[in-house]
CHARMM-style PDB file with segment names, atoms N, HN, CA, C and O in Angstrom:
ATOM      1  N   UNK     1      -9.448  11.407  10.115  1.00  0.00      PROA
ATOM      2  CA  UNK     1      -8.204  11.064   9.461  1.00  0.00      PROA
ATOM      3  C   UNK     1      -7.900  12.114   8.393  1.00  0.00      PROA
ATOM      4  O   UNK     1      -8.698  12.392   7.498  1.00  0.00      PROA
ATOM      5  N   UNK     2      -6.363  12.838   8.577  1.00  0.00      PROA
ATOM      6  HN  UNK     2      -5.714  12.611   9.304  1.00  0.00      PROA
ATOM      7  CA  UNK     2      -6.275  13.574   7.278  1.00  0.00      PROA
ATOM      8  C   UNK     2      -5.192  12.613   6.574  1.00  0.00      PROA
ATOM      9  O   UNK     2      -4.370  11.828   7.047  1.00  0.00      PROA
ATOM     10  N   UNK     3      -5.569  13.047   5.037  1.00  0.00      PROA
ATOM     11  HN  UNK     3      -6.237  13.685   4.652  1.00  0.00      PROA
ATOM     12  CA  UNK     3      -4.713  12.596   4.094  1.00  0.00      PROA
ATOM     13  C   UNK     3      -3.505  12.932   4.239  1.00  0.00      PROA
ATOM     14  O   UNK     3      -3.152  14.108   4.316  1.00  0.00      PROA
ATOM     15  N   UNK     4      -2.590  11.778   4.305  1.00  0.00      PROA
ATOM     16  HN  UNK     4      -2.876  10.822   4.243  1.00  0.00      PROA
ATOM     17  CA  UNK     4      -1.076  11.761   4.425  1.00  0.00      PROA
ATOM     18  C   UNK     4      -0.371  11.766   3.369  1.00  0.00      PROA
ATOM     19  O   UNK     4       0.641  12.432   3.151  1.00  0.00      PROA
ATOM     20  N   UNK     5      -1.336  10.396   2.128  1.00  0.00      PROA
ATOM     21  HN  UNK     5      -2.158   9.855   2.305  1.00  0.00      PROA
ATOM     22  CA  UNK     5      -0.387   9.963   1.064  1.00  0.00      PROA
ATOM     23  C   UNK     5      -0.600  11.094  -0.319  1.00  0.00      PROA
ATOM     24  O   UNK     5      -1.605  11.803  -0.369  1.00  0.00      PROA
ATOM     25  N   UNK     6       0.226  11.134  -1.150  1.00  0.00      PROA
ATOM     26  HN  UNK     6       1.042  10.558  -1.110  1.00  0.00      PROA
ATOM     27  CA  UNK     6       0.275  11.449  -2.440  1.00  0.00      PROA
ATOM     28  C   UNK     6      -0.082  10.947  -3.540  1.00  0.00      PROA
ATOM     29  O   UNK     6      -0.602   9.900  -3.153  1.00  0.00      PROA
ATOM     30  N   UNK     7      -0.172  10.955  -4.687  1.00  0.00      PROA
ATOM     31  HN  UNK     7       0.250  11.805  -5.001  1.00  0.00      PROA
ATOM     32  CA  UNK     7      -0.236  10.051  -5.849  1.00  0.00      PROA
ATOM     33  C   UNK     7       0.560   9.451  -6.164  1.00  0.00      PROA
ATOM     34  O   UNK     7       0.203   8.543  -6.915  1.00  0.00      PROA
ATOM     35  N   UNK     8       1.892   9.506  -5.887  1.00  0.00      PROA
ATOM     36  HN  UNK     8       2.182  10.244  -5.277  1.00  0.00      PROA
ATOM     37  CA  UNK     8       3.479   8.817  -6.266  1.00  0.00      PROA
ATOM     38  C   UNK     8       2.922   7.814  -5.631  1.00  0.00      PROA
ATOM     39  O   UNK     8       2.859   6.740  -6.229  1.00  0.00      PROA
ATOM     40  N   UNK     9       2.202   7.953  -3.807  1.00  0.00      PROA
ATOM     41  HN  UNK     9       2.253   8.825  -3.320  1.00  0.00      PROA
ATOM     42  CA  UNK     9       2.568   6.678  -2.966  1.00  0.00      PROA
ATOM     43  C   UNK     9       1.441   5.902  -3.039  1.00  0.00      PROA
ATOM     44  O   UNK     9       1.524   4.897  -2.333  1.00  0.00      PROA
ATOM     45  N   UNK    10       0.430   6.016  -3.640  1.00  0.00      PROA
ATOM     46  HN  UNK    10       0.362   6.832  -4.214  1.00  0.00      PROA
ATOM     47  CA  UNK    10      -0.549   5.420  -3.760  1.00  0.00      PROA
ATOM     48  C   UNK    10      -0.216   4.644  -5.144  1.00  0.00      PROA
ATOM     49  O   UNK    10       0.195   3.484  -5.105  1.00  0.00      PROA
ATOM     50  N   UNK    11      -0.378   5.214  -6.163  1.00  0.00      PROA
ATOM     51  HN  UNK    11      -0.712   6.156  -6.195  1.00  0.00      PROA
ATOM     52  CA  UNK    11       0.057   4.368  -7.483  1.00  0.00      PROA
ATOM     53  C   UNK    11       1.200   3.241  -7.025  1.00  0.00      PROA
ATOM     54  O   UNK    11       0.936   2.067  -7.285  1.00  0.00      PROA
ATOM     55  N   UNK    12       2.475   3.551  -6.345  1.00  0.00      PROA
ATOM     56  HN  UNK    12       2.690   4.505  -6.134  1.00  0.00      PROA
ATOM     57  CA  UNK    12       3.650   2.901  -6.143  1.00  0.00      PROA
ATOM     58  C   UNK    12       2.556   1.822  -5.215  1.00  0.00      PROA
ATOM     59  O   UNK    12       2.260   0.816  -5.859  1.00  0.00      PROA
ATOM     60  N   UNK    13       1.968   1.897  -3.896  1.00  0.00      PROA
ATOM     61  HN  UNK    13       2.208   2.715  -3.373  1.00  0.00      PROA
ATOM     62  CA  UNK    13       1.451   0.803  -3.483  1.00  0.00      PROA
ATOM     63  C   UNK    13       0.524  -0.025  -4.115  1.00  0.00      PROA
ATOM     64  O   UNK    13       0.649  -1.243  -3.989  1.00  0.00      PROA
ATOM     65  N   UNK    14      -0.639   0.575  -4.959  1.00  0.00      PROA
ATOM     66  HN  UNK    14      -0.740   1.564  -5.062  1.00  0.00      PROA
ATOM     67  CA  UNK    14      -1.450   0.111  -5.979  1.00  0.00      PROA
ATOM     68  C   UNK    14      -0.741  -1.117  -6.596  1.00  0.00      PROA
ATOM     69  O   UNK    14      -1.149  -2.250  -6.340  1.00  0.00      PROA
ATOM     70  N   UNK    15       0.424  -0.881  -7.488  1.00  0.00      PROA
ATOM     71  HN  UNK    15       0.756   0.039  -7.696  1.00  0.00      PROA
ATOM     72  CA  UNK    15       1.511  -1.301  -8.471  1.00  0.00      PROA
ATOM     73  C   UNK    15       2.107  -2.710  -7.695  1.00  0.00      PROA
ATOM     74  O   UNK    15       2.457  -3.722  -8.302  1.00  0.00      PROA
ATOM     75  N   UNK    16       2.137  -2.538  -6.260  1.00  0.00      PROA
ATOM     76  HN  UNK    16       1.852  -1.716  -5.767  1.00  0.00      PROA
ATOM     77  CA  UNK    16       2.919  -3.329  -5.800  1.00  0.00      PROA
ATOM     78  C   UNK    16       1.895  -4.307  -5.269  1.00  0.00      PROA
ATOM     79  O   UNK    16       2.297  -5.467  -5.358  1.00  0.00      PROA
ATOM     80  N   UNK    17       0.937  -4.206  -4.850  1.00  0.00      PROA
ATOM     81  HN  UNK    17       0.610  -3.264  -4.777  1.00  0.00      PROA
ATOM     82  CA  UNK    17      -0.366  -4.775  -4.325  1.00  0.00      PROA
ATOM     83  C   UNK    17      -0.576  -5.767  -5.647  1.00  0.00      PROA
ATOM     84  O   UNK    17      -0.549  -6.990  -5.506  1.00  0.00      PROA
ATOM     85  N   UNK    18      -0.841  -4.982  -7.272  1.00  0.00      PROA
ATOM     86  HN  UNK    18      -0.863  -3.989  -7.387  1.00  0.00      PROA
ATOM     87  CA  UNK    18      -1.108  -5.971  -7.786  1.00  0.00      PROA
ATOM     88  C   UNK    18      -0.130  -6.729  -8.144  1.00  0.00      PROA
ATOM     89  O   UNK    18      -0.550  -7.800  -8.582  1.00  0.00      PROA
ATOM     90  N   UNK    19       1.156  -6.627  -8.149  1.00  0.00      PROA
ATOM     91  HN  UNK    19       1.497  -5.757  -7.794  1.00  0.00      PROA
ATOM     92  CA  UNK    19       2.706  -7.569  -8.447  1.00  0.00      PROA
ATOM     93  C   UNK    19       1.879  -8.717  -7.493  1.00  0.00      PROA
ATOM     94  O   UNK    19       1.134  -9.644  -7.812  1.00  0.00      PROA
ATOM     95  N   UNK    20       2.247  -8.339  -6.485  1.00  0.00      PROA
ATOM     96  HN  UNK    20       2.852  -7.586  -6.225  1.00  0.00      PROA
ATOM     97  CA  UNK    20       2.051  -9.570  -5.047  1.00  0.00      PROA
ATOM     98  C   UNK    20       1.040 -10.636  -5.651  1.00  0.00      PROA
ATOM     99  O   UNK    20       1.455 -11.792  -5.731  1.00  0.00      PROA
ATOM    100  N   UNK    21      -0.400 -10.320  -6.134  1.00  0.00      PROA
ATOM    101  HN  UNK    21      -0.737  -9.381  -6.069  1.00  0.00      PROA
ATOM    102  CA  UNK    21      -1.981 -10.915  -6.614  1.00  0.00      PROA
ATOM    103  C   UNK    21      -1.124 -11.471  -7.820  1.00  0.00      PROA
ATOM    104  O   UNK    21      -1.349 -12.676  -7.941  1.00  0.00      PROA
ATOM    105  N   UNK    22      -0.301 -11.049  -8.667  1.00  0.00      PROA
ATOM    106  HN  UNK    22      -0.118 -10.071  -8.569  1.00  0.00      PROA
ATOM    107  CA  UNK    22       0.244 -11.913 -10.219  1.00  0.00      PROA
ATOM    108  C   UNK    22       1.102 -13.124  -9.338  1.00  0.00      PROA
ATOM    109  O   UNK    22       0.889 -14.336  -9.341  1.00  0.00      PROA
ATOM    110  N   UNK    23       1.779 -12.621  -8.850  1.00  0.00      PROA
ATOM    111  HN  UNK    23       1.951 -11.636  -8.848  1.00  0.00      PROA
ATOM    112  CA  UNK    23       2.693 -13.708  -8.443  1.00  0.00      PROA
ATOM    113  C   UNK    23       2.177 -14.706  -7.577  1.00  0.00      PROA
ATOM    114  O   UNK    23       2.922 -15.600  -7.175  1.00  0.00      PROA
ATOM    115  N   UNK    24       0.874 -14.648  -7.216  1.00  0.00      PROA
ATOM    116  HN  UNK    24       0.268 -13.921  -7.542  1.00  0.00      PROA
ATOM    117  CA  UNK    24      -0.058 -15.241  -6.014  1.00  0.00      PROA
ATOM    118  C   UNK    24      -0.573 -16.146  -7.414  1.00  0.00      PROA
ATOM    119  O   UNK    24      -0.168 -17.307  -7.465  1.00  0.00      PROA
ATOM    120  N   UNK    25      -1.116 -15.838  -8.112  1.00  0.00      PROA
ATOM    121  HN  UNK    25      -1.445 -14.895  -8.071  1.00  0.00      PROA
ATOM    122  CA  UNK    25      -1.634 -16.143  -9.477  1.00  0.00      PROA
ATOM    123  C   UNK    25      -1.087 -17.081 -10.239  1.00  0.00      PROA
ATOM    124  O   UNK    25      -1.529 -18.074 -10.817  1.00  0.00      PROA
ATOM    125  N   UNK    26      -0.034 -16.580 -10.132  1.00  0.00      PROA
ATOM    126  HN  UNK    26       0.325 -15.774  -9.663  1.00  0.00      PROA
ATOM    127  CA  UNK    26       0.995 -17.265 -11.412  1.00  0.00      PROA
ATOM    128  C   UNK    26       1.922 -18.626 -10.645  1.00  0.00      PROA
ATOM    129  O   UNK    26       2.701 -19.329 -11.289  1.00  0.00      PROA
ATOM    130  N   UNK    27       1.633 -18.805  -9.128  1.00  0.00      PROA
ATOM    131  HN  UNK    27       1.000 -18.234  -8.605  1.00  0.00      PROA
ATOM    132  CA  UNK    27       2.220 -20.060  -7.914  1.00  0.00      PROA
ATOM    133  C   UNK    27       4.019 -19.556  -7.973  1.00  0.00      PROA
ATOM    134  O   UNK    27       4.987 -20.227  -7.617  1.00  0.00      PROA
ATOM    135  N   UNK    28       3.996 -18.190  -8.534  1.00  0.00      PROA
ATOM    136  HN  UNK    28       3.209 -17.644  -8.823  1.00  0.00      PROA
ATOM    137  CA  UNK    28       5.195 -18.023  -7.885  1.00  0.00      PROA
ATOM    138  C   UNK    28       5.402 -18.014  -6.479  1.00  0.00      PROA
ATOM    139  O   UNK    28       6.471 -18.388  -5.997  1.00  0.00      PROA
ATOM    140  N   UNK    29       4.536 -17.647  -5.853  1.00  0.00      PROA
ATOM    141  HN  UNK    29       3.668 -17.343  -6.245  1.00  0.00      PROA
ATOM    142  CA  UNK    29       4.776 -17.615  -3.705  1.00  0.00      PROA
ATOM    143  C   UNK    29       3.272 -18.356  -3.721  1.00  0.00      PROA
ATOM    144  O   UNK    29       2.235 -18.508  -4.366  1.00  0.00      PROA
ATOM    145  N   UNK    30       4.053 -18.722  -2.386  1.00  0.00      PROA
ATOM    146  HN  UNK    30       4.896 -18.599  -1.862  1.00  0.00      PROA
ATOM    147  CA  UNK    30       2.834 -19.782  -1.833  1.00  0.00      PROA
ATOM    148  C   UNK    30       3.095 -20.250  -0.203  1.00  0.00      PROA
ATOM    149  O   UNK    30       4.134 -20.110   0.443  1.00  0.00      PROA
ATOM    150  N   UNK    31       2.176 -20.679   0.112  1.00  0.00      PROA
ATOM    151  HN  UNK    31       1.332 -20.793  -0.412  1.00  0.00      PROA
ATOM    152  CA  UNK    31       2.236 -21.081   1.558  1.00  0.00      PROA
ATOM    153  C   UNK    31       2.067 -19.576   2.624  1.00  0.00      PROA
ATOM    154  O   UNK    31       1.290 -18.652   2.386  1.00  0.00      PROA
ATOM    155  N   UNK    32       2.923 -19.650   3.696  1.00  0.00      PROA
ATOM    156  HN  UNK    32       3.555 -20.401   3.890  1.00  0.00      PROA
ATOM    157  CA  UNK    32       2.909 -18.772   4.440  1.00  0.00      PROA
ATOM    158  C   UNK    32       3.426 -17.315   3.993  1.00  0.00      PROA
ATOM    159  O   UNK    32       2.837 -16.330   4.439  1.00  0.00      PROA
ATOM    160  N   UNK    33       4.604 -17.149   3.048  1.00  0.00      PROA
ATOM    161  HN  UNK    33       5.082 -17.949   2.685  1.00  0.00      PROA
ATOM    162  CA  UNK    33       4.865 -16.133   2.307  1.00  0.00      PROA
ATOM    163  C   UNK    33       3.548 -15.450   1.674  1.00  0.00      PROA
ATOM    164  O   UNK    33       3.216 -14.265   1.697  1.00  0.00      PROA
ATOM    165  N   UNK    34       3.012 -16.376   1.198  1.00  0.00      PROA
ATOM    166  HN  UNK    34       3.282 -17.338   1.179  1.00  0.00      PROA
ATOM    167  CA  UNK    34       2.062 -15.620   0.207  1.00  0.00      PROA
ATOM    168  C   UNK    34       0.813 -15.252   1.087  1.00  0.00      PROA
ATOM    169  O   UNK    34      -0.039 -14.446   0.711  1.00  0.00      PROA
ATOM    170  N   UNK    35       0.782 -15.831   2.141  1.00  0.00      PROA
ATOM    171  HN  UNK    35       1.473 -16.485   2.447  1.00  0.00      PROA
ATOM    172  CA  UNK    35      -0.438 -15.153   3.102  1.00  0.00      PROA
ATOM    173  C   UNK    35       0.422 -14.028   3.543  1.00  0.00      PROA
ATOM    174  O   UNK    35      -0.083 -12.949   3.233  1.00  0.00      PROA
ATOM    175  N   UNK    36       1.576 -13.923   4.177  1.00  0.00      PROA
ATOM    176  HN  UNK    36       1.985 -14.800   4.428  1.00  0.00      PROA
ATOM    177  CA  UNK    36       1.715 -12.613   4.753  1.00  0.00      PROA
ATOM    178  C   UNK    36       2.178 -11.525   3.640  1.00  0.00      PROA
ATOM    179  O   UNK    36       2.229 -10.461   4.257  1.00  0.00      PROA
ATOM    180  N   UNK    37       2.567 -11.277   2.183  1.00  0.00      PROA
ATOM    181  HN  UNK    37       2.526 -12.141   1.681  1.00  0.00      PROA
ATOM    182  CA  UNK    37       2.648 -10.604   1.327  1.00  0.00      PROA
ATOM    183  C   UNK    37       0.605 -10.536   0.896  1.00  0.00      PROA
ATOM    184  O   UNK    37       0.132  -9.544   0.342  1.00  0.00      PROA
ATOM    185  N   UNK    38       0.124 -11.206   1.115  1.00  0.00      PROA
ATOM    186  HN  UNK    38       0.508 -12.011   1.565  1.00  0.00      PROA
ATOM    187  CA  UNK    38      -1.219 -11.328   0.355  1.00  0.00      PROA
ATOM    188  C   UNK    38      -2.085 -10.078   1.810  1.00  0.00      PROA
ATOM    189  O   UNK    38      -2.543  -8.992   1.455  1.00  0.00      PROA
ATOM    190  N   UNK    39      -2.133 -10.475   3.133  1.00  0.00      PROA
ATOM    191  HN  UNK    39      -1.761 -11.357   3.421  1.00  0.00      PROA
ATOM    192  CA  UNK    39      -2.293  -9.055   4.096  1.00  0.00      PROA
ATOM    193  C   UNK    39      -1.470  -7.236   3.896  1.00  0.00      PROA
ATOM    194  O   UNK    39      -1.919  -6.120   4.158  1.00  0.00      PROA
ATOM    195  N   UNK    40      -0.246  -7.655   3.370  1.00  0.00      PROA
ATOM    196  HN  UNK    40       0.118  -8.562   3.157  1.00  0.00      PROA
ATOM    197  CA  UNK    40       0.021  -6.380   3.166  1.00  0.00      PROA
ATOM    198  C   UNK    40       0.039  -5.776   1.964  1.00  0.00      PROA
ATOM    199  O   UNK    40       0.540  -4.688   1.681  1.00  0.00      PROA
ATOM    200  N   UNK    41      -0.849  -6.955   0.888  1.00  0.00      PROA
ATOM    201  HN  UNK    41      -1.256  -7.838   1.118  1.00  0.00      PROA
ATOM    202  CA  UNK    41      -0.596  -5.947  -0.325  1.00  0.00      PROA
ATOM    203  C   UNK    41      -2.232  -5.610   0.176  1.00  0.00      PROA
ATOM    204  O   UNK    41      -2.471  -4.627  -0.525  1.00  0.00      PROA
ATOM    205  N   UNK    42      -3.288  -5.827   0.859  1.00  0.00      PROA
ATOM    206  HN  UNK    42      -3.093  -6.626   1.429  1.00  0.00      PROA
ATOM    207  CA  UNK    42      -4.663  -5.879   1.331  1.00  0.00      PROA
ATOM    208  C   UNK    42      -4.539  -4.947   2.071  1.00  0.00      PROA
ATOM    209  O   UNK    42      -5.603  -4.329   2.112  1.00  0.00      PROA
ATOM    210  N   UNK    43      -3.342  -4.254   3.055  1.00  0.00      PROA
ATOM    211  HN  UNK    43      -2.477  -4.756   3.021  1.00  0.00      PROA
ATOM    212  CA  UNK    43      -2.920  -2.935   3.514  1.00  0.00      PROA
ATOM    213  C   UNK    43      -2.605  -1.845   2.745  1.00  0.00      PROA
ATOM    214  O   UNK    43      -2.864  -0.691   3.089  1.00  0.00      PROA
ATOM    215  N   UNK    44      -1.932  -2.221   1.482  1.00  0.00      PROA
ATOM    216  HN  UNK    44      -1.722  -3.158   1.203  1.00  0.00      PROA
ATOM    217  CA  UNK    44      -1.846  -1.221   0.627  1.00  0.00      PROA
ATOM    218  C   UNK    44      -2.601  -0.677  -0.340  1.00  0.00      PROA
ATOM    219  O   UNK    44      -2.481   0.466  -0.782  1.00  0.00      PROA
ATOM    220  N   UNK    45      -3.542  -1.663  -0.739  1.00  0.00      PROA
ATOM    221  HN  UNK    45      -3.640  -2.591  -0.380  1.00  0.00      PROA
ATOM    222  CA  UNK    45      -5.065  -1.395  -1.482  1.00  0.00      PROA
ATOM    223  C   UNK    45      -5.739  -0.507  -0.462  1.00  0.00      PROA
ATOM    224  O   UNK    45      -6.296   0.501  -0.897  1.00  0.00      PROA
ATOM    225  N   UNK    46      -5.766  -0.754   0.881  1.00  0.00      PROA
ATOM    226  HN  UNK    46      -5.314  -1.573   1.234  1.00  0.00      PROA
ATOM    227  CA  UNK    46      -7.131   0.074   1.847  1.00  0.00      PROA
ATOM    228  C   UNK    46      -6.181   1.190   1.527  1.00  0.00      PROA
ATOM    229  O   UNK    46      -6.491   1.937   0.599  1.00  0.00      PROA
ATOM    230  N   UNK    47      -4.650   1.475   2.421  1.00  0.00      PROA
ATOM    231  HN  UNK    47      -4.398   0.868   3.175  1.00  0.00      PROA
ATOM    232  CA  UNK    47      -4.612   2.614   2.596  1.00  0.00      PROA
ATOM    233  C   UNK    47      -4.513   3.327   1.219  1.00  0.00      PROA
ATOM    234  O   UNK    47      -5.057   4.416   1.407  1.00  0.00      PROA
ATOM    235  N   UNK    48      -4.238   3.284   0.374  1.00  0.00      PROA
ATOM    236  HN  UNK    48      -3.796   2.400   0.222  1.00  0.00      PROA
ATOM    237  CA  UNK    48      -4.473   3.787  -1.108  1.00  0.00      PROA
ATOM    238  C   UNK    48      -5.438   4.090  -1.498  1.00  0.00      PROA
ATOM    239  O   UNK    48      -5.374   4.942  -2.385  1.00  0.00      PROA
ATOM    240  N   UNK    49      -6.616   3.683  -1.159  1.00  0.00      PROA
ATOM    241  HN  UNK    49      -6.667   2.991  -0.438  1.00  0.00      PROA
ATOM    242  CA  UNK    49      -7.997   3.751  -1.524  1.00  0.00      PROA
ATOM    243  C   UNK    49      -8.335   5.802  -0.190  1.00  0.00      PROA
ATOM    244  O   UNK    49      -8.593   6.948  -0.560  1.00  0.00      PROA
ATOM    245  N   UNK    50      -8.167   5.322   0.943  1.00  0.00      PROA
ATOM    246  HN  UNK    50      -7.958   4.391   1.243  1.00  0.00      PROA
ATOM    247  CA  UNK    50      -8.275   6.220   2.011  1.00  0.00      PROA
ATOM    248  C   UNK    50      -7.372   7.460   1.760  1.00  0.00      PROA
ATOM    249  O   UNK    50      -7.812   8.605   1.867  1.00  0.00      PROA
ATOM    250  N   UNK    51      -6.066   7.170   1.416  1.00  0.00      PROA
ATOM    251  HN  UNK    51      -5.709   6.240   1.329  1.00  0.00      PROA
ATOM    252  CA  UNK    51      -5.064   7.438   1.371  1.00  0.00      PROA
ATOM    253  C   UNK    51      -4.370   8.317   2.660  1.00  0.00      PROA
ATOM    254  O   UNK    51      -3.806   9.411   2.673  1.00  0.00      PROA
ATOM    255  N   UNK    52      -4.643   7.429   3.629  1.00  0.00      PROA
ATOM    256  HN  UNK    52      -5.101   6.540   3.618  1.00  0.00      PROA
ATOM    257  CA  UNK    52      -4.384   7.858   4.818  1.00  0.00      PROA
ATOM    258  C   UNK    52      -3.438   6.269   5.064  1.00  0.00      PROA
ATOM    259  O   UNK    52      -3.772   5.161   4.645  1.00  0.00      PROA
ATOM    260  N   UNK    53      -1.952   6.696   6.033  1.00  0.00      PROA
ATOM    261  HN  UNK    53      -1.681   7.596   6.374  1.00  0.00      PROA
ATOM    262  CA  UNK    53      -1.142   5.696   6.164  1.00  0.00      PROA
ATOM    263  C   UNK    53      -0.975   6.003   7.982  1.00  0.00      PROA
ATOM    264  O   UNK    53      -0.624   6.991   8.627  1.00  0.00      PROA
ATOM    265  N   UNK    54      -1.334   4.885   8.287  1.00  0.00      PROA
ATOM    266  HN  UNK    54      -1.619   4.082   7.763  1.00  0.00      PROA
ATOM    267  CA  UNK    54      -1.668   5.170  10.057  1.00  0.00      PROA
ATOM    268  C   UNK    54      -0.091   5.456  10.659  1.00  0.00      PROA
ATOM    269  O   UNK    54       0.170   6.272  11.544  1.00  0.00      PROA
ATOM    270  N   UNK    55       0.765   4.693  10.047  1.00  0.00      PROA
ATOM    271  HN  UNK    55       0.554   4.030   9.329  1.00  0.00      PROA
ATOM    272  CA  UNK    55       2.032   4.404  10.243  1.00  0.00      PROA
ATOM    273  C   UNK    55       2.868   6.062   9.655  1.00  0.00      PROA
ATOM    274  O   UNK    55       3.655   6.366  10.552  1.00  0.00      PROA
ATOM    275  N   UNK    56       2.899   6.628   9.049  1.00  0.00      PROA
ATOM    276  HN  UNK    56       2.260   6.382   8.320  1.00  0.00      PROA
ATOM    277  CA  UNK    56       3.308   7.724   9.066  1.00  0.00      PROA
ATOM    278  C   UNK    56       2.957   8.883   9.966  1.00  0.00      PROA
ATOM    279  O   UNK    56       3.718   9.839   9.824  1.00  0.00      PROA
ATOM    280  N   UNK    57       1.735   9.084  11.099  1.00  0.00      PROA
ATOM    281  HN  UNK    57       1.116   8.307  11.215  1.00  0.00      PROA
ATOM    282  CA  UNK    57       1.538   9.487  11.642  1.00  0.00      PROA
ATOM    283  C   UNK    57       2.520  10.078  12.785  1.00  0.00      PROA
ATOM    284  O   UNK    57       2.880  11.250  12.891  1.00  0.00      PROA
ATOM    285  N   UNK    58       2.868   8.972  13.623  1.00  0.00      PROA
ATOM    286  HN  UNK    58       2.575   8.020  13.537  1.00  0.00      PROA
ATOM    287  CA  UNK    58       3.595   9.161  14.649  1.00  0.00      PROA
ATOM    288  C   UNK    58       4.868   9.699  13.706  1.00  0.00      PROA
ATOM    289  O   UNK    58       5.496  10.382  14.515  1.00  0.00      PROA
ATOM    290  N   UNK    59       5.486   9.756  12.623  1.00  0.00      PROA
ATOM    291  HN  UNK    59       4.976   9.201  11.965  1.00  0.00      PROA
ATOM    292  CA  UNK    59       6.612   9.832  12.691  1.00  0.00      PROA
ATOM    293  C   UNK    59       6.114  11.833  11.756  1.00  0.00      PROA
ATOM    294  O   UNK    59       6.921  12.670  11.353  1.00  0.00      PROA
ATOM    295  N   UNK    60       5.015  11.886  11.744  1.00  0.00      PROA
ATOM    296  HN  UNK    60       4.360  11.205  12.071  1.00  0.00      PROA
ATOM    297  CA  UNK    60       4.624  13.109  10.830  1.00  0.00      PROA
ATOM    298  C   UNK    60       5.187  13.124   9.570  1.00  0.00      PROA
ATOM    299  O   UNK    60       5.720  14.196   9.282  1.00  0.00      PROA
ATOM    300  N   UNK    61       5.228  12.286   8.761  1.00  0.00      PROA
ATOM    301  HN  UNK    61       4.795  11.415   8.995  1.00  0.00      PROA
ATOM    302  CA  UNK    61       5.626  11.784   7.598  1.00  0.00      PROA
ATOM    303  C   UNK    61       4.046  12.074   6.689  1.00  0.00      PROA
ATOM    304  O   UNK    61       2.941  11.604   6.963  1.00  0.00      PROA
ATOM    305  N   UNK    62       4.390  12.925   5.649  1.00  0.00      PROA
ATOM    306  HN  UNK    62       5.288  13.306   5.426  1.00  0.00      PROA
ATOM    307  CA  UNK    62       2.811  13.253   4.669  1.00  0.00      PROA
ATOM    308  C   UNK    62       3.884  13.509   3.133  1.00  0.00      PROA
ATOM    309  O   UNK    62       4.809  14.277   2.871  1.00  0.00      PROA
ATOM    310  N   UNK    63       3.320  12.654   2.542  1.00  0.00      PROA
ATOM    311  HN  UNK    63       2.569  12.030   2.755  1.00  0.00      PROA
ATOM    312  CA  UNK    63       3.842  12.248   0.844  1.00  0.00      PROA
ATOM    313  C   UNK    63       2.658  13.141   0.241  1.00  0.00      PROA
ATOM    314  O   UNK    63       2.612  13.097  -0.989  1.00  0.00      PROA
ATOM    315  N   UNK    64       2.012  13.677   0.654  1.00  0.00      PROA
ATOM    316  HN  UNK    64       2.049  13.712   1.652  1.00  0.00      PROA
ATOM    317  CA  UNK    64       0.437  14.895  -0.087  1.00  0.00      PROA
ATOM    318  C   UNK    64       1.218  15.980  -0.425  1.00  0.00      PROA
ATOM    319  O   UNK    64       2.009  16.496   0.365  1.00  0.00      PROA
ATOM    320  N   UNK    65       1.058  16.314  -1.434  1.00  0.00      PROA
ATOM    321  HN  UNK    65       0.416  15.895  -2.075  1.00  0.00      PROA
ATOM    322  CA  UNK    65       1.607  17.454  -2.209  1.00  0.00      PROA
ATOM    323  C   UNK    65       0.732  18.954  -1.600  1.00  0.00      PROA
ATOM    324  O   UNK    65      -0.482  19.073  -1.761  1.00  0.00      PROA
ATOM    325  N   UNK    66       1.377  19.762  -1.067  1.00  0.00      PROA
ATOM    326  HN  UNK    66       2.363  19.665  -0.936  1.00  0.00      PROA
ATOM    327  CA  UNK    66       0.779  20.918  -0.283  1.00  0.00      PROA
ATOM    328  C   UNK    66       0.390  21.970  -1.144  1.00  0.00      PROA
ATOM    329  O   UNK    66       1.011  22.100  -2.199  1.00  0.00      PROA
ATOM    330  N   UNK    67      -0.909  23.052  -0.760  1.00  0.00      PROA
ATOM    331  HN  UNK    67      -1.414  22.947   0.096  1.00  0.00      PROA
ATOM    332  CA  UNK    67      -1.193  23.916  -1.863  1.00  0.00      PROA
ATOM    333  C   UNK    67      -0.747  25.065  -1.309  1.00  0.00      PROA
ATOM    334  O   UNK    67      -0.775  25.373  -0.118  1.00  0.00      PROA
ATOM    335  N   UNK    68      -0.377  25.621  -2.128  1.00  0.00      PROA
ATOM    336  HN  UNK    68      -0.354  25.371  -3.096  1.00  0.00      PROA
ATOM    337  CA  UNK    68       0.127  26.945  -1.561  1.00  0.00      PROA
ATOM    338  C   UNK    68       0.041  28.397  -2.120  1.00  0.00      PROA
ATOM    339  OT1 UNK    68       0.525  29.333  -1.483  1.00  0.00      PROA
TER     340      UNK     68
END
């Protein structure tokens, strides 16, 4: 796997991963909402961590800042 994402897109998913866990927290969402926001903020922690996004692949989409 090469690195796709950047630091913009990792922090921005990070950020949003933990919104989802406050509001999971706080009984703002609940039920089935909050399981399927609670898997994709659990998608955005892995790929952030890897920082590889499987889904940008096919489209050759890379947010990685190039050295040059």
């Amino acid at each position: 796997m090469k690195a796709n994402m950047g630091t913009a897109d990792k922090t921005i998913r990070t950020l949003l991963a933990i919104t989802i866990g406050v509001l999971y927290y706080l009984g703002v969402i609940s039920g089935t909402l909050a399981i399927i926001l609670g898997i994709l903020a659990l998608v955005f922690i892995v790929t952030s961590f890897i920082s590889f996004c499987p889904l940008y692949l096919p489209f050759g989409i890379s947010s990685r800042r190039r050295n040059t």
